[in-house]
ZANU-897457 format. One record per residue (C-alpha): x, y negated, z negated. Coordinates in Angstrom, 2 decimals, decimal comma. Each point is the difference from the previous one (the first is absolute). Layout:
BEGIN
X  Y  Z
...
END
This chain:
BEGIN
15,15  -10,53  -28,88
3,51  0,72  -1,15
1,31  -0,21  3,95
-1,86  -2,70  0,52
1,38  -1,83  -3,32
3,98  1,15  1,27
-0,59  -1,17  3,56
-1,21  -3,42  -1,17
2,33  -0,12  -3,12
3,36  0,55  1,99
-1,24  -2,16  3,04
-0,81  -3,30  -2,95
3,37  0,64  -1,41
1,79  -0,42  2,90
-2,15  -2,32  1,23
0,54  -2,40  -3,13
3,39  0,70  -0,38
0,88  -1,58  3,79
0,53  -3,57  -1,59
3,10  1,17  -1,86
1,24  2,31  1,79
0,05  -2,36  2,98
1,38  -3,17  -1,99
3,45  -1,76  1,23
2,91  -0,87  -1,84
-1,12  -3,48  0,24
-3,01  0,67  -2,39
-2,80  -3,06  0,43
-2,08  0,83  -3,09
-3,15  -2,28  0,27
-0,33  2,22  3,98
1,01  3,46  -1,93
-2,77  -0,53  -2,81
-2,36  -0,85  3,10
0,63  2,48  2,52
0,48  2,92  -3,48
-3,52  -0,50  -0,97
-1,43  -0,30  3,57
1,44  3,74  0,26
-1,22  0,77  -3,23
-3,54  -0,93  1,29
0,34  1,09  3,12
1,37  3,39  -1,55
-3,17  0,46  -2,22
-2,23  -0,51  2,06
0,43  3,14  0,56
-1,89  0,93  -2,95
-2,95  -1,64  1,78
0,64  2,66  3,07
0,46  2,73  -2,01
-2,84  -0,50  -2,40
-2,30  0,02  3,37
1,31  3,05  1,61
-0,59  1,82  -3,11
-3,30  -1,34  -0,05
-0,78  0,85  3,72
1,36  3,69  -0,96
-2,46  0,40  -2,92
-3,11  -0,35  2,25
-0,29  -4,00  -1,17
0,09  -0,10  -3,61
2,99  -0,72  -2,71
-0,50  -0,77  -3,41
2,06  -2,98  -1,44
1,77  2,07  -2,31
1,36  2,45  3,05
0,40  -3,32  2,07
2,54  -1,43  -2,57
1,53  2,69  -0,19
0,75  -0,06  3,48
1,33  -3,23  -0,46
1,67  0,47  -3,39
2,25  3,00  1,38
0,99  -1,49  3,37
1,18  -2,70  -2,39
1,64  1,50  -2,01
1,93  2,01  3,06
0,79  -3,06  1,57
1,19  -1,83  -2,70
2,05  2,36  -0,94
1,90  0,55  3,34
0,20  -3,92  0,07
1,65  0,65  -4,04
2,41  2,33  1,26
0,81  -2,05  3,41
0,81  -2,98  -1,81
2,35  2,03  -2,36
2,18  1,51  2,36
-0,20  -3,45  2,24
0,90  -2,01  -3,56
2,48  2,48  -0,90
1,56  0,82  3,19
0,10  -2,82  2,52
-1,33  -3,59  -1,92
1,88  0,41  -3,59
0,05  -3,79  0,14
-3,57  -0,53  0,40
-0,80  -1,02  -2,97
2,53  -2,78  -0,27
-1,17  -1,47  3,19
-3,53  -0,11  -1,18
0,93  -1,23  -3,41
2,21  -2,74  1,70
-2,85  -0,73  2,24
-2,68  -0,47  -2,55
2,44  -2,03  -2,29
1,00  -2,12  3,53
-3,80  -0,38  0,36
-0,74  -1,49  -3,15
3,05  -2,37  -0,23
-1,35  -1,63  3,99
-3,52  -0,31  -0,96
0,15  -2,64  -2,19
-0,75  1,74  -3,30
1,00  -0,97  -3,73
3,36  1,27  -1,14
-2,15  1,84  -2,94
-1,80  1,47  3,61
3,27  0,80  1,51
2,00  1,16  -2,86
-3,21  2,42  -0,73
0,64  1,34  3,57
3,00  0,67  -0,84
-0,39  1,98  -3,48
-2,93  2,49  2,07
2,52  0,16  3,25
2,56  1,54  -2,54
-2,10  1,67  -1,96
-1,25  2,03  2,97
3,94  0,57  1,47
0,80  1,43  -3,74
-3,36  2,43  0,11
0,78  0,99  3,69
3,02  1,89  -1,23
-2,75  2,32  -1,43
-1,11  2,38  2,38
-3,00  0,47  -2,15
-0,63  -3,70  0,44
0,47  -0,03  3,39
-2,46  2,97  0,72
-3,15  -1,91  -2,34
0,94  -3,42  1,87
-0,43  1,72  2,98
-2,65  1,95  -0,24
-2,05  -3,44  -1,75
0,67  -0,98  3,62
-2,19  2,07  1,99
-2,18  2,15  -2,21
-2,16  -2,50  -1,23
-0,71  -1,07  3,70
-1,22  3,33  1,01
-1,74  0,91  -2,80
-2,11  -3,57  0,45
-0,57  1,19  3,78
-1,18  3,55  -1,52
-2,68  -1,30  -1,86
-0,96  -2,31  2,63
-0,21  3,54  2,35
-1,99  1,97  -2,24
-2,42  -2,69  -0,59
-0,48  -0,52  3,66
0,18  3,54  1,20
-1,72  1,87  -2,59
-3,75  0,92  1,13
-1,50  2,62  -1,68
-1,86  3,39  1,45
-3,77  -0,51  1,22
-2,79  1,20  -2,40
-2,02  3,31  1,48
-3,37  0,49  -0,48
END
């Protein structure tokens, strides 16, 4: 189980991680937050893969509880590389990311027509999140919020399918 789990682990966390890694100075947000979680899902699917093979190995059968946790560890692997690949990209080559998202979700607010109670609320949670991001701490629970809850969801959805349980012997 545990090479299974690494192989499938290392290949979601890369797999997730492409959205970022790949994103242009130019940053389109609405097409980042689209094309991040289709990798996300697309990454963790695997989950779905490797739940299966393990199944296939064990003559047919998994409990849920061994299912999951086939699940919960590749997530916790992937989300992990996709932790530490945002903190080196953050850190190293898109310091000013979180000003152009800030300025993007204030810019967003102030074009769509909302209330200036709306907008200046915006505003107040844009900065709030630039003065927390200076905490890497902060920046490391935002991040993983991002992905982990997304596989874990996709987990339980894999044991629940894949689990089948050993035939009864006379």
């Amino acid at each position: 189980m545990k090479k299974l789990v690494w192989i499938y682990g290392l290949i979601a966390g890369l797999l997730c991680s492409v959205s970022y890694l790949t994103m242009g100075e130019d940053m389109d947000m609405d097409k980042s937050m689209i094309y991040g979680f289709a990798s996300m899902i697309i990454a963790f699917s695997l989950i779905f893969v490797a739940t299966y093979q393990y199944r296939k190995q064990n003559g047919g059968t998994i409990s849920f509880g061994k299912a999951f946790l086939i699940g919960l560890y590749i997530s916790l692997i992937a989300s992990s590389i996709y932790v530490g690949l945002w903190l080196i990209t953050y850190y190293n080559f898109r310091p000013d990311f979180i000003e152009k998202y800030s300025a993007c979700v204030i810019e967003k607010a102030k074009v769509s027509g909302k209330s200036a109670a709306d907008i200046q609320d915006a505003i107040d949670k844009a900065n709030w999140t630039k003065e927390n991001y200076k905490n890497p701490i902060f920046v490391i629970v935002m991040t993983y919020s991002e992905v982990l809850p997304i596989s874990l969801v996709l987990s339980l959805i894999s044991a629940l399918v894949f689990k089948r349980k050993a035939k009864a012997t006379l």
